[in-house]
DRENPA-3360 file (N, C-alpha, C; in nm, 2 decimals, always signed):
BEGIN
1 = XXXXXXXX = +11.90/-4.40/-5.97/+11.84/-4.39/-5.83/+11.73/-4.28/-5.83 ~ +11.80/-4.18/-5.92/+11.64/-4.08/-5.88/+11.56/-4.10/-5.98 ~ +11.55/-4.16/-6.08/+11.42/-4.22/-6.16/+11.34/-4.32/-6.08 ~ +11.45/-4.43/-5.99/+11.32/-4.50/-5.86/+11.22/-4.41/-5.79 ~ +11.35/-4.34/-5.74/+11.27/-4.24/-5.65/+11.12/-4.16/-5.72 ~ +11.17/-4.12/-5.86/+11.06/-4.04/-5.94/+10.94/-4.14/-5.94 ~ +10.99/-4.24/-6.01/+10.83/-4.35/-6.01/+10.77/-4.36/-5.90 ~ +10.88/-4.37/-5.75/+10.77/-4.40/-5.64/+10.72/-4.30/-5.57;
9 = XXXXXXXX = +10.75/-4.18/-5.63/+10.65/-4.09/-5.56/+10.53/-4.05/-5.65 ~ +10.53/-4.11/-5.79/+10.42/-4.10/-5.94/+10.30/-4.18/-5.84 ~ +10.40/-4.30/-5.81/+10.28/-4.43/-5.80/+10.24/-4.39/-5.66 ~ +10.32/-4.33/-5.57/+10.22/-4.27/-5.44/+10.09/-4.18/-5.46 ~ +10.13/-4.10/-5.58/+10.01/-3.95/-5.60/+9.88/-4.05/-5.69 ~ +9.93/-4.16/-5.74/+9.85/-4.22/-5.82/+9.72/-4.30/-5.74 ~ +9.76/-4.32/-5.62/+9.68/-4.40/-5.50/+9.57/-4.34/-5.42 ~ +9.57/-4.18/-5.43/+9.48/-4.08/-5.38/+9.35/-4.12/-5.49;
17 = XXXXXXXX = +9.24/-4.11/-5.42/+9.12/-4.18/-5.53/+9.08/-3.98/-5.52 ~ +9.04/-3.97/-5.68/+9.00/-3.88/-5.68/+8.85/-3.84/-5.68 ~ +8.84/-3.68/-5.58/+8.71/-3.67/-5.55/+8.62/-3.61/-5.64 ~ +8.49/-3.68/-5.61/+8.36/-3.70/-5.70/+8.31/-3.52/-5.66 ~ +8.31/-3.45/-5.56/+8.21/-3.36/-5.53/+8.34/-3.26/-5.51 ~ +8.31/-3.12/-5.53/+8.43/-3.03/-5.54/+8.47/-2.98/-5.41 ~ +8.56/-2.92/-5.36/+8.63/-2.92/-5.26/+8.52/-2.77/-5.23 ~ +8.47/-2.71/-5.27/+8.42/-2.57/-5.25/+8.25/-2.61/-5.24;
25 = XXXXXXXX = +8.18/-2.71/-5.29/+8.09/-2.78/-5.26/+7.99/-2.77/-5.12 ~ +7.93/-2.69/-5.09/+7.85/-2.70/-4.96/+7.83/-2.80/-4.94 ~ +7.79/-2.89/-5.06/+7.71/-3.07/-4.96/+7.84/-3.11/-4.85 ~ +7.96/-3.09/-4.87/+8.04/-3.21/-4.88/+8.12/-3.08/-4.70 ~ +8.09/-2.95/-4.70/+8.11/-2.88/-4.61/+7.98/-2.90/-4.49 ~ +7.82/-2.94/-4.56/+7.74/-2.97/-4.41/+7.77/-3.07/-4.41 ~ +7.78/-3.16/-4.47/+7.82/-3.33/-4.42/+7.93/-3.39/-4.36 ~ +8.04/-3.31/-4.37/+8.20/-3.30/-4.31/+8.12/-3.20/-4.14;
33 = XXXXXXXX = +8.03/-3.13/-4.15/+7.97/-3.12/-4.00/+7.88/-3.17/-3.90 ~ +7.81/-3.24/-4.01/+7.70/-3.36/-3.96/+7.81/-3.53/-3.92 ~ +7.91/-3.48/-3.98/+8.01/-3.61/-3.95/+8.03/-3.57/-3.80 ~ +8.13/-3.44/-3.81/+8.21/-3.39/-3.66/+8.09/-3.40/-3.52 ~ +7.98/-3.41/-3.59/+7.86/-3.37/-3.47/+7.83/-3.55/-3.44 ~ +7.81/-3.63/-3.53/+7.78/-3.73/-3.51/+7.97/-3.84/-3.41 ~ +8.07/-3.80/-3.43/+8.17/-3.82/-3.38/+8.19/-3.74/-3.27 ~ +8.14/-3.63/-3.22/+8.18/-3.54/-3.12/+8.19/-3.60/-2.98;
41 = XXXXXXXX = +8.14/-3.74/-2.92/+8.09/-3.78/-2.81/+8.19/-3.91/-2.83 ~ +8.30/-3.92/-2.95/+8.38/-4.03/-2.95/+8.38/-4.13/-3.03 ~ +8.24/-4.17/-3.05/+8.16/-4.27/-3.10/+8.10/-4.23/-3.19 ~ +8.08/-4.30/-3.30/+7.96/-4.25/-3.44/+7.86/-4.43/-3.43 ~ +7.81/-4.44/-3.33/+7.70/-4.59/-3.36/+7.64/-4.59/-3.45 ~ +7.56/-4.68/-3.48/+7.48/-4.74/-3.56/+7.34/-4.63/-3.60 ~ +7.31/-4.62/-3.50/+7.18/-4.49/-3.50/+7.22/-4.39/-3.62 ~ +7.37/-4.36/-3.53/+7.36/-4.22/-3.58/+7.43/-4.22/-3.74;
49 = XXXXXXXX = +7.51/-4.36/-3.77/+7.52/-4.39/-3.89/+7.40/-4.41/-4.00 ~ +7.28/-4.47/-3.91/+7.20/-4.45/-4.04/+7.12/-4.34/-4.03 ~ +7.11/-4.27/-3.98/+7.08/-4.09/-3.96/+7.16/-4.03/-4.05 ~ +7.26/-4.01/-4.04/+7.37/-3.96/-4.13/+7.33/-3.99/-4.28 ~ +7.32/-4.11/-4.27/+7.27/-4.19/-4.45/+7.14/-4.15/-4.51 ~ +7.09/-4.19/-4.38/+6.90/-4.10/-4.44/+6.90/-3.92/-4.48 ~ +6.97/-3.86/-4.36/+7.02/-3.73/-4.40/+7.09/-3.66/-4.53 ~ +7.19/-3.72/-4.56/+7.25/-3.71/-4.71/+7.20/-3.73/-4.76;
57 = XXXXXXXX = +7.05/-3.85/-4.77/+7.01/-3.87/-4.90/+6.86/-3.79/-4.97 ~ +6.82/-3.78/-4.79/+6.69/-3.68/-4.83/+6.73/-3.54/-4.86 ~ +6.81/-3.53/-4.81/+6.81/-3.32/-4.81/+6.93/-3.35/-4.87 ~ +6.94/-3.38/-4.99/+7.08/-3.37/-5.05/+7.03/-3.45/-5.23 ~ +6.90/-3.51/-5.22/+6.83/-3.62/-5.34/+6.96/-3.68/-5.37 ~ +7.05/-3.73/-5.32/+7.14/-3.86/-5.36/+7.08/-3.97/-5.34 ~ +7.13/-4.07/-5.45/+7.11/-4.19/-5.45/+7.24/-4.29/-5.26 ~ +7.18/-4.39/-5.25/+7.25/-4.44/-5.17/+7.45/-4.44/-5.23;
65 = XXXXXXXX = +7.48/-4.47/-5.32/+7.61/-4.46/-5.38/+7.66/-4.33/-5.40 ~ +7.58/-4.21/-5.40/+7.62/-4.14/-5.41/+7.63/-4.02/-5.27 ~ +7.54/-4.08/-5.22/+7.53/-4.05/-5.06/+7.63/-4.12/-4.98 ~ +7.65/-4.24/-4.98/+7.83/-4.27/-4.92/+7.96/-4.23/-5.00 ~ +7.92/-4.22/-5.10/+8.07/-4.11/-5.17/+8.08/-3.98/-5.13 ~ +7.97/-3.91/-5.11/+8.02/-3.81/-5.04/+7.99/-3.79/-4.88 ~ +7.94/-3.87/-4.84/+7.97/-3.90/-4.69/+8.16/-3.96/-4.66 ~ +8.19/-4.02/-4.79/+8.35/-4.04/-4.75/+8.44/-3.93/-4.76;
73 = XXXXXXXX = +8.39/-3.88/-4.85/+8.47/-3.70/-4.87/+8.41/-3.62/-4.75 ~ +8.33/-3.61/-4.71/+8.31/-3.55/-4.58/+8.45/-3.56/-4.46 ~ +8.40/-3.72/-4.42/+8.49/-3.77/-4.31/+8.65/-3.73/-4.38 ~ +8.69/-3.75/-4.48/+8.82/-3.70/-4.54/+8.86/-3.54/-4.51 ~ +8.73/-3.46/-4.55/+8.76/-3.30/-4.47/+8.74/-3.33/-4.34 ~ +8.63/-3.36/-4.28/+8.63/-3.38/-4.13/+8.77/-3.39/-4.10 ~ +8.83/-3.47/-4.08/+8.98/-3.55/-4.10/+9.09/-3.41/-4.04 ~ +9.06/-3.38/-4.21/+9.21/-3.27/-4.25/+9.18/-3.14/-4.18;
81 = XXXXXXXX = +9.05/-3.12/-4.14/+9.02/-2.95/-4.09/+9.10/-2.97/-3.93 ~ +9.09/-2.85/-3.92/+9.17/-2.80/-3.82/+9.08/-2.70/-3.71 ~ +8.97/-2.66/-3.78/+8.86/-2.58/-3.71/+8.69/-2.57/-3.84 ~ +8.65/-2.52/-3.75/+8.47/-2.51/-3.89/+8.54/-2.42/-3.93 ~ +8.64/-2.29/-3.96/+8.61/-2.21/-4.02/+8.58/-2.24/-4.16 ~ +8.69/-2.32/-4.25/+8.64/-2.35/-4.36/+8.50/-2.39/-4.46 ~ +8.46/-2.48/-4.34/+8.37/-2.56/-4.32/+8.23/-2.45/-4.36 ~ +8.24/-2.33/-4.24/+8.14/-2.24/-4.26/+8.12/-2.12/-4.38;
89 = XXXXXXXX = +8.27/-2.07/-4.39/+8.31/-2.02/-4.48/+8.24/-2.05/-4.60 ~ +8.23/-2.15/-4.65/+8.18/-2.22/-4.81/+8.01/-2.20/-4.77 ~ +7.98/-2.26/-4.66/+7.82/-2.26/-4.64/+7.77/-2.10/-4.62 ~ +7.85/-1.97/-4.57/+7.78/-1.87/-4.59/+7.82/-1.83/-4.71 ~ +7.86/-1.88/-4.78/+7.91/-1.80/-4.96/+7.78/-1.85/-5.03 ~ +7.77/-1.97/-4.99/+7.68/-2.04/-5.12/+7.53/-2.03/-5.05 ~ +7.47/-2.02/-4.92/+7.32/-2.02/-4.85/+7.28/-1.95/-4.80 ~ +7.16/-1.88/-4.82/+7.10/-1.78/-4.77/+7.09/-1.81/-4.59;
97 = XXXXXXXX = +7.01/-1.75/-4.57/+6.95/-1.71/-4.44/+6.89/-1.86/-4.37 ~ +6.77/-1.89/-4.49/+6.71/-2.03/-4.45/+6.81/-2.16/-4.48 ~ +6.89/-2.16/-4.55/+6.99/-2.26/-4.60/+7.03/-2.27/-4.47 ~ +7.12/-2.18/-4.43/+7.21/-2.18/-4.31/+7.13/-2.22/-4.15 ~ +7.03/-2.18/-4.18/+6.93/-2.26/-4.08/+6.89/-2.42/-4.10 ~ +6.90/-2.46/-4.18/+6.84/-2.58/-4.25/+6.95/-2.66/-4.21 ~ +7.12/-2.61/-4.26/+7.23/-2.71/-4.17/+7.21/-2.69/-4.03 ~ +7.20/-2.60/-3.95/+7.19/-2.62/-3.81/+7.06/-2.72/-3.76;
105 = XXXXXXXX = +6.99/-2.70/-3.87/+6.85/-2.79/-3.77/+6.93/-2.94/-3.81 ~ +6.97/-2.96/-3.93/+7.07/-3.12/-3.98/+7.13/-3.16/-3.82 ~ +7.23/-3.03/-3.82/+7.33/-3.06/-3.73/+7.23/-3.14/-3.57 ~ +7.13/-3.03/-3.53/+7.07/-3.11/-3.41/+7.03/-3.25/-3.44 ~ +6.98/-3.27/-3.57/+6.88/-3.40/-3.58/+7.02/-3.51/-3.55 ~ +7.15/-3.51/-3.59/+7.22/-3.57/-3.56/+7.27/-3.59/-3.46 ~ +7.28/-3.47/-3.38/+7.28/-3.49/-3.24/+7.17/-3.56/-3.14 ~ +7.08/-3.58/-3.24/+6.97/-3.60/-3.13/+6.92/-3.80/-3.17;
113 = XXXXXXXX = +7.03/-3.82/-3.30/+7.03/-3.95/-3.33/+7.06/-4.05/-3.27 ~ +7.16/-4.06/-3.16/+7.14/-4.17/-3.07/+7.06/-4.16/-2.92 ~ +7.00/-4.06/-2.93/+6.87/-4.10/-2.81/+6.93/-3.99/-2.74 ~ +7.06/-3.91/-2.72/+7.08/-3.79/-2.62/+7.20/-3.70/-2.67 ~ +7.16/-3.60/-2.61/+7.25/-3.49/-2.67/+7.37/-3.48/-2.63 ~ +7.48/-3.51/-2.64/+7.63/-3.47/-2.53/+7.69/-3.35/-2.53 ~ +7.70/-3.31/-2.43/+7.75/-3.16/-2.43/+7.86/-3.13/-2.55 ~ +7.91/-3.18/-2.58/+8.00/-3.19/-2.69/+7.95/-3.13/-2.82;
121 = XXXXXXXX = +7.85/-3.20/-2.85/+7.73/-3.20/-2.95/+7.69/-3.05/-2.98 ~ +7.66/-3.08/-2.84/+7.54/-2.95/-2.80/+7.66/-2.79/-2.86 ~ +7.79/-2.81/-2.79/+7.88/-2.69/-2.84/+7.92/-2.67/-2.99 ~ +7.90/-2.79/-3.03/+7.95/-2.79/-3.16/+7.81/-2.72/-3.24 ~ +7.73/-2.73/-3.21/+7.63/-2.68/-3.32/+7.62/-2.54/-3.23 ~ +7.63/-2.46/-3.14/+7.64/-2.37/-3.10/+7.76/-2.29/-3.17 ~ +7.89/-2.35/-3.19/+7.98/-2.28/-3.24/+7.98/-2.26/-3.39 ~ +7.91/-2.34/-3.45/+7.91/-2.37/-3.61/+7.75/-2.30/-3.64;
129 = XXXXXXXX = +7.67/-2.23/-3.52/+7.58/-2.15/-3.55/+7.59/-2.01/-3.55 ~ +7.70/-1.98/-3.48/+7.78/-1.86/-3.47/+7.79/-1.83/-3.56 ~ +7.90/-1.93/-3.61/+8.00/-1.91/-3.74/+7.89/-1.84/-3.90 ~ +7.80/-1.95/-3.85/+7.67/-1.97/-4.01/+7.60/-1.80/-3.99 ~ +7.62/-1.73/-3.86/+7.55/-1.63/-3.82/+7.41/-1.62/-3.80 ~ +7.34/-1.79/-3.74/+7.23/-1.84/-3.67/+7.21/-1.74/-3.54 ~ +7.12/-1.71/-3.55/+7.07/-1.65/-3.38/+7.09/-1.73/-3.29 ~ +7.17/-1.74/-3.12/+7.12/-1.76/-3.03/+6.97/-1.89/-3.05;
137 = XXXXXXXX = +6.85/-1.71/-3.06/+6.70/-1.75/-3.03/+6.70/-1.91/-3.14 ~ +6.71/-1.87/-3.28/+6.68/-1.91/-3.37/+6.78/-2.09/-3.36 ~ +6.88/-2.10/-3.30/+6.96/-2.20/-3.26/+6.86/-2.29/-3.14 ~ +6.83/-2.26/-3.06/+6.74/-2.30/-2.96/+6.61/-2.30/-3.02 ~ +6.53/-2.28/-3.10/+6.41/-2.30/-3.18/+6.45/-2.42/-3.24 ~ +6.55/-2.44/-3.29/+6.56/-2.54/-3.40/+6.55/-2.71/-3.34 ~ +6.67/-2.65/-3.20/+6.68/-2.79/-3.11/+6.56/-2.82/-3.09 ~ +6.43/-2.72/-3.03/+6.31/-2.73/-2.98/+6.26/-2.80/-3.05;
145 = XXXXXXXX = +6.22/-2.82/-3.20/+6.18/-2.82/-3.30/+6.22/-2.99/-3.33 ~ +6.38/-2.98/-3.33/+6.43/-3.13/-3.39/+6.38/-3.22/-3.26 ~ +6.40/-3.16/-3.12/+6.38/-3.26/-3.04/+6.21/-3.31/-2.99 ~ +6.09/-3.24/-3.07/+6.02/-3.27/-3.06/+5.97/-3.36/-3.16 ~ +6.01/-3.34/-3.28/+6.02/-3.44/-3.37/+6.08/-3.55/-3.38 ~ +6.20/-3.57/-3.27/+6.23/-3.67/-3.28/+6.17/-3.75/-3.11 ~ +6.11/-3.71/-3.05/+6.06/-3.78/-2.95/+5.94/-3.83/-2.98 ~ +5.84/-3.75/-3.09/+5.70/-3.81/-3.16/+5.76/-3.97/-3.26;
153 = XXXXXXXX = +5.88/-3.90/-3.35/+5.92/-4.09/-3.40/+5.94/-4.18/-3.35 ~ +6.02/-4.15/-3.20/+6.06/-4.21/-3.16/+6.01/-4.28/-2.98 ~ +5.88/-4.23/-3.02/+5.80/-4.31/-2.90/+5.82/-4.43/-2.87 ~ +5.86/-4.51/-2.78/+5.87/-4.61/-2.78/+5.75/-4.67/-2.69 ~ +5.74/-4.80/-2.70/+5.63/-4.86/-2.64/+5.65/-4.95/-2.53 ~ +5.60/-4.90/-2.40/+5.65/-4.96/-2.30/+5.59/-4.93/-2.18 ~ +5.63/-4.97/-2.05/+5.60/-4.89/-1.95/+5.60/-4.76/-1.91 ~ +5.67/-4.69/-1.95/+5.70/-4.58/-1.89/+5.65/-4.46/-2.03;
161 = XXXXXXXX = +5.58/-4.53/-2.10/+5.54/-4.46/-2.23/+5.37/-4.38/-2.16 ~ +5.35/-4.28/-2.24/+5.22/-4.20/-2.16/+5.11/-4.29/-2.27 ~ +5.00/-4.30/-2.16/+4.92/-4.37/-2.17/+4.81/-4.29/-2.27 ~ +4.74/-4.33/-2.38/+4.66/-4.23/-2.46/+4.49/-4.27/-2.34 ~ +4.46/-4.10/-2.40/+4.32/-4.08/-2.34/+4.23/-4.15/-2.37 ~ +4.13/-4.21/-2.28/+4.01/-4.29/-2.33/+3.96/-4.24/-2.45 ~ +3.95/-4.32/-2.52/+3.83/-4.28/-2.67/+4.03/-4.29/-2.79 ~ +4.10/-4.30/-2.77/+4.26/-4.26/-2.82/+4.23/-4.40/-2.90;
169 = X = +4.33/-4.39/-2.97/+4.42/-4.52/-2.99/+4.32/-4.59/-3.11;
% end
């Protein structure tokens, strides 16, 4: 009876897929924050899923396979954490000044991926800019920054779109 027992807790530990990116890994600690920011409002849609994907892959040079492998180890820390401290912890060990800036501006572009910000959002990248030891000022530059850039991509064309100046277009 305890040799059953022994095998079926072998063949339980055997079922954990092991991870690709290391647990002390900054990618896998901004992306486990770009997850919590993209889930913070309940929902993670379609927008902000392929925001997420484009994100990992550009500011991270992963291939697509390797950019959903560790988008799964993200959501797996996302999951298990209990607060950012960890999260931030690893990001101010391993990124300077501008690094730590560079996740926070991540974090807004995610927030700003399905078309509005939710207060939710909006606190979580305030708390996790704390933590990174982001300015206040330099926190609110960034939104400034992400949400102008994402209002230029994302012009849409319609009525209520501003009309360009004679001689434009």
């Amino acid at each position: 009876m305890f040799a059953a027992l022994k095998n079926l807790l072998a063949d339980l530990g055997q079922t954990e897929t092991p991870r690709r990116f290391g647990e002390d890994d900054y990618r896998v600690a901004a992306v486990a924050l770009l997850v919590h920011v993209a889930d913070a409002d309940g929902v993670t849609d379609a927008a902000e899923s392929r925001r997420l994907k484009t994100l990992v892959k550009e500011r991270f040079g992963l291939d697509a396979g390797e950019a959903a492998a560790l988008i799964r180890e993200a959501q797996q820390s996302d999951r298990e954490a209990v607060d950012f401290y960890h999260f931030t912890h690893v990001l101010k060990r391993q990124l300077d000044d501008e690094g730590r800036h560079r996740i926070i501006e991540m974090m807004w572009d995610m927030a700003f991926a399905d078309g509005t910000v939710d207060e939710i959002e909006e606190n979580t990248v305030w708390r996790v800019a704390e933590l990174l030891g982001v300015s206040n000022r330099d926190r609110v530059l960034l939104r400034q920054k992400v949400a102008a850039e994402t209002r230029s991509e994302a012009a849409p064309e319609g009525p209520w779109s501003p009309k360009p100046a004679r001689g434009e277009a």
